[in-house]
N, C-alpha and C positions, 0 to 999 in steps of 0.2 A: 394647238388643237388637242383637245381630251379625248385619246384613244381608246380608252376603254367605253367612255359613252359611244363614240361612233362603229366600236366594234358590235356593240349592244344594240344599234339600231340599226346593223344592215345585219344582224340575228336577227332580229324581228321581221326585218323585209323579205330574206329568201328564204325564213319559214313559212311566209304566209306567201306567198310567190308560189312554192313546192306543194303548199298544201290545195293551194288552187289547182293546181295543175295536178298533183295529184287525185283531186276529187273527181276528175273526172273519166280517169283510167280503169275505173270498171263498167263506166257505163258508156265509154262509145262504142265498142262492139256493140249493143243494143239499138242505141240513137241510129247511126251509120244503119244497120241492119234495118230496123223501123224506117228510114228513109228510101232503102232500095240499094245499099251497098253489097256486092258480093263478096267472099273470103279475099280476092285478089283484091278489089277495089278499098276494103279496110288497109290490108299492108299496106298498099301505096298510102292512103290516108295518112296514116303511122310514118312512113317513110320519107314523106313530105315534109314536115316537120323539119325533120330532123337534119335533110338534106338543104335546108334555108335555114340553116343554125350554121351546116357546112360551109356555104359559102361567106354569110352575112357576119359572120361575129368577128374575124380579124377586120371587118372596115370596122365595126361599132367598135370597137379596140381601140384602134388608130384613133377616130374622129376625138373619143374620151382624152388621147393623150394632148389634143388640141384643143378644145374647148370646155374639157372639165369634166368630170363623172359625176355630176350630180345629174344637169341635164338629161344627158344619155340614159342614165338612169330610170328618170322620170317618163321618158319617152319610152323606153322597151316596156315601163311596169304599164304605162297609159296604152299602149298598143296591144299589151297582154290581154288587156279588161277590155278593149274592143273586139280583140277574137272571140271570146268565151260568150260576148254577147252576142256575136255575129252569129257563131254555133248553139245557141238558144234556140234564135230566130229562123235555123235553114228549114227550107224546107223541100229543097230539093239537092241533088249529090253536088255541084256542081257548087252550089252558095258551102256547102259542107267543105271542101277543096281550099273553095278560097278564102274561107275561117279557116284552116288550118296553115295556108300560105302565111296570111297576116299573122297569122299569132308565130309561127316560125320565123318570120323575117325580124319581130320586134322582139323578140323573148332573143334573140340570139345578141343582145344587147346585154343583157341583165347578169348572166354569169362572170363575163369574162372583164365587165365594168367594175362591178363590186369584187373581182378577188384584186385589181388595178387597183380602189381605192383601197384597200387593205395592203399591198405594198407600197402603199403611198405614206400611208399612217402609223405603218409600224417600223420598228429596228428590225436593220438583218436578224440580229439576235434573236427578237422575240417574231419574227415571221412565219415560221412555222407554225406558230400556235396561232397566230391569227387566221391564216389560212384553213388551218384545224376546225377554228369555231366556224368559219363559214359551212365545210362541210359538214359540219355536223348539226347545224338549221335546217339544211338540205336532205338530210338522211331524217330528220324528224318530221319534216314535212311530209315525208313521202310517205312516210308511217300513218299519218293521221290523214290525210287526204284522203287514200280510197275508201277507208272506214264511212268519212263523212259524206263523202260520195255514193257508197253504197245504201248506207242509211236513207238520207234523203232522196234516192232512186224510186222510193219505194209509190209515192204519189204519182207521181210526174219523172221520167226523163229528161226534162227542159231543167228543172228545177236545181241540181249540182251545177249544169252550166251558170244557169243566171245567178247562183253562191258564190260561182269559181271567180264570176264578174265582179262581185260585188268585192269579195275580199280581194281583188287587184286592183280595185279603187281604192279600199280603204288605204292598201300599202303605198298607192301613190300619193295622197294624202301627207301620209307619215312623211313619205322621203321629202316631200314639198315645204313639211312644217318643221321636223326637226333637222335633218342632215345637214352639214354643212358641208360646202367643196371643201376637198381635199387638196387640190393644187393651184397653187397659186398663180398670180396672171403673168409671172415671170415663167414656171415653168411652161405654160400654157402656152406663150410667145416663142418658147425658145424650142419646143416641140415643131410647132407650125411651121418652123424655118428651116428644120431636119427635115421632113419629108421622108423619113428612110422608107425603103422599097420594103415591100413582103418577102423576098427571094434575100436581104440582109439577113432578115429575122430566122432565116433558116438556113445561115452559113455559120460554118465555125463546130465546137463541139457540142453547143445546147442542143444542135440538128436533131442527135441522136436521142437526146430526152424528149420531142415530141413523138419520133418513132415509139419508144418504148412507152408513152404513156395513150399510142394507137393500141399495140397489141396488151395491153392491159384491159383496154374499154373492150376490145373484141371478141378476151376471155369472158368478160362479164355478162357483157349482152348477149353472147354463145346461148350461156348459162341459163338467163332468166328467159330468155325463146322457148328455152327447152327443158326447165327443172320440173312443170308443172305437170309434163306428160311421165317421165322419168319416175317422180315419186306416187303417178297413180300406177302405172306398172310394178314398181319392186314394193311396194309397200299400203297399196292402194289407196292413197291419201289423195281428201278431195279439195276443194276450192277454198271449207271454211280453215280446214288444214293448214291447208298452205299459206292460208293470209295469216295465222298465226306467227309460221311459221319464219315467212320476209318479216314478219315487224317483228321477233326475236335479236333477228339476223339485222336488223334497221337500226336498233333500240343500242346492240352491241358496235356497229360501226360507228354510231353518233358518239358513245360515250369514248372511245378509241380515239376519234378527233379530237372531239371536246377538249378531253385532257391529257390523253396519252400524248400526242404528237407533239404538242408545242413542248412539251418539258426531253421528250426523247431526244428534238430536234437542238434542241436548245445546249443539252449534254452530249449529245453524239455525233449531230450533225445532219443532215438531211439523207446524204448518200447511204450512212449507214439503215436510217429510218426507212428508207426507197428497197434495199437490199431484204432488208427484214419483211416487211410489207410481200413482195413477191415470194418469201420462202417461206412464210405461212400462205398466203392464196394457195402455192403450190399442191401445201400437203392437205388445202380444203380439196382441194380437187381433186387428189387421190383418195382423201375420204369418200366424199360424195357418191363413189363407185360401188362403196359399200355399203350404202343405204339401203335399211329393211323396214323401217318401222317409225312412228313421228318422232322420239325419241333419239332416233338417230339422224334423221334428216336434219331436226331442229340443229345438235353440235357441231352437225358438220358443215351445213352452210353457215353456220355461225363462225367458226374458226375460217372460213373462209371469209367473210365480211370482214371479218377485224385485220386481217391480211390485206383486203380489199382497202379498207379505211386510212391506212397508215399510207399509203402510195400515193394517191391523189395530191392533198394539201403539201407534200412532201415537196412534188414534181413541181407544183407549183411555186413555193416557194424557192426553191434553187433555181427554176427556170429566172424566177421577177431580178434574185441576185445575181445572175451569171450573162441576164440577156442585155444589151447595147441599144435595145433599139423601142424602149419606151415601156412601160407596165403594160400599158391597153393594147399595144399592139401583141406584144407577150400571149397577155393571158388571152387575148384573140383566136390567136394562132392555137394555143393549147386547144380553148375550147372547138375550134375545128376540126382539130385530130379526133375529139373525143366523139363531136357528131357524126364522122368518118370509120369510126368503130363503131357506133351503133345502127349506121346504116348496114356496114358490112354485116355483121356480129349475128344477127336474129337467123338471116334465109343461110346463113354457113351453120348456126348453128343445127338448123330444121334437114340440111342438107345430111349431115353428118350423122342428126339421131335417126335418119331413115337409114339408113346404113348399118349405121347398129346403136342401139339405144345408149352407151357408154362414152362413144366416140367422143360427143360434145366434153367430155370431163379430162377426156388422155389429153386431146387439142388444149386445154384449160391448159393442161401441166406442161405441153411441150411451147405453148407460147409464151407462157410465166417463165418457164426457163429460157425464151429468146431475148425475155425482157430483162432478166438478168443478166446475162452476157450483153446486152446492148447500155446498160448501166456501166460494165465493166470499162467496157471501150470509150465510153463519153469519159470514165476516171481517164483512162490513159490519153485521150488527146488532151484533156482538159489540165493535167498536169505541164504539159507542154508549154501551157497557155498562161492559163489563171488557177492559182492555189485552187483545190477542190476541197468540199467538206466532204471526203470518204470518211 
């Protein structure tokens, strides 16, 4: 199989996936709103999602390690393009609900299948970097999303959904015409016949890398809850500000995957990449504290993104090499954890800036440091075990 065409073409897929989905993150507050949702009934909206990613993505994991990542694939993008159309069409809270159930249930596919086939396709060696380029699709996406979403807001509200639809068609498409399965019908058989349990998948020392890669996602999503009120306070920065401001911060994490990772990981090893990763986050976060002005907001959550960027694809790629119990069920599990910090992560963050407007940034820095002592300790059981890349 040609790994680089196939890395190339699941770049193009959860670019245009993120951008979907990002297109429409500035204008459901509106839609929702315009329908009759109130401040609580959006959260839940929002938190919906996320909590049917929770559940759902280690079985779409698992099912991939039995019957192939292509499929799966084509199913989460095809289910995607049915939410967005569903959410075109609500017109009441309730069809709004269950467009976001469905597109949670089926997107909860799409992550943790394609970083699978990317440990499927590549060498340990070069793993890292592949994992890299996926996040950094994803970070571009996100970037160009609400821009297009915004723009096109501008008519019609309906109309980013029914774009969001359309570009999740066209990506299924793509995945239908060009991709090729990634594993073969011997692995596929010899998966089926494992059955390993969930509760395997999180025995041993990797345990601890899903932990660590929770309290990473719950610094993050803390953050983005709550940066927006933060820099209209210290520095009085507004919405067009800010959106400046994340695709700085989007623009430097992408390039940070893209290419930084795979060559760090490659020369130093993952662990050391993972360690780094969280001691810059750490000291965005004690920046952040000191923000006055857009000039400084922009460096300092930027040095926090690229601290941010190096961790992810990192955790993932040690996790595909170090874990027993299948890619898809791996990267499953991973992306569970992460939906389990985004759930937590927004209302602790909101908790904390009512408290005190800084709070959310000290918690950044005391979790970043739990996540590195929790790195530590997965080294020492893990020498126990199996050689570590520290």
């Amino acid at each position: 199989m040609n790994t680089k065409k196939s890395l190339s073409i699941l770049f193009a897929v959860m670019f245009l996936v993120m951008v979907g989905f990002g297109i429409i993150i500035p204008v459901m507050p509106f839609y929702a709103e315009q329908i009759g949702a109130s401040p609580t009934q959006l959260g839940l909206l929002m938190a919906v999602y996320s909590l049917m990613q929770l559940i759902f993505a280690p079985m779409w994991g698992r099912i991939s390690d039995r019957i192939g990542r292509r499929p799966i694939i084509m199913v989460g993008i095809f289910g995607l393009a049915l939410s967005f159309f569903l959410m075109a069409f609500s017109s009441t809270l309730w069809m709004l609900f269950a467009a976001r159930i469905v597109g949670g249930f089926f997107s909860s596919a799409n992550m943790p299948t394609v970083m699978a086939y990317v440990a499927d396709v590549t060498s340990e060696e070069d793993r890292g970097k592949g994992m890299g380029i996926i996040g950094a699709s994803v970070g571009l996406g996100f970037i160009f999303g609400p821009a297009i979403g915004g723009i096109f807001s501008q008519g019609s509200l309906q109309t980013p959904f029914l774009l969001a639809g359309t570009s999740a068609l066209l990506t299924f498409f793509i995945v239908m015409l060009f991709l090729k399965e990634s594993l073969t019908l011997e692995q596929r058989s010899s998966q089926s016949k494992k059955r390993v349990s969930l509760l395997k998948g999180l025995q041993g020392p990797v345990s601890t890398l899903y932990i660590l890669q929770l309290f990473v996602s719950l610094s993050l999503s803390g953050l983005e809850a709550t940066f927006a009120y933060f820099a209209f306070e210290r520095a009085n920065l507004g919405s067009v500000e800010l959106g400046y401001i994340f695709m700085i911060m989007g623009f430097a994490g992408a390039l940070v995957q893209g290419g930084l990772v795979g060559r760090l990981t490659k020369k130093y090893g993952e662990g050391k990449v993972i360690q780094l990763g969280i001691i810059i986050s750490m000291i965005g976060f004690s920046l952040i504290l000191l923000t006055d002005s857009f000039i400084t907001a922009a460096i300092y959550l930027t040095i926090f993104g690229v601290g941010n960027g190096f961790i992810r694809p990192s955790v993932s790629s040690l996790l595909t090499k170090r874990s027993t119990t299948g890619h898809g069920s791996t990267t499953g599990l991973l992306s569970s954890f992460d939906s389990l910090g985004r759930i937590i992560g927004p209302p602790l963050g909101g908790i904390l800036y009512s408290v005190s407007i800084g709070l959310p940034y000290i918690s950044g820095v005391i979790l970043s440091l739990i996540a590195f002592l929790l790195y530590q300790v997965y080294h020492q059981k893990s020498k126990n075990s199996i050689p570590s890349t520290y």
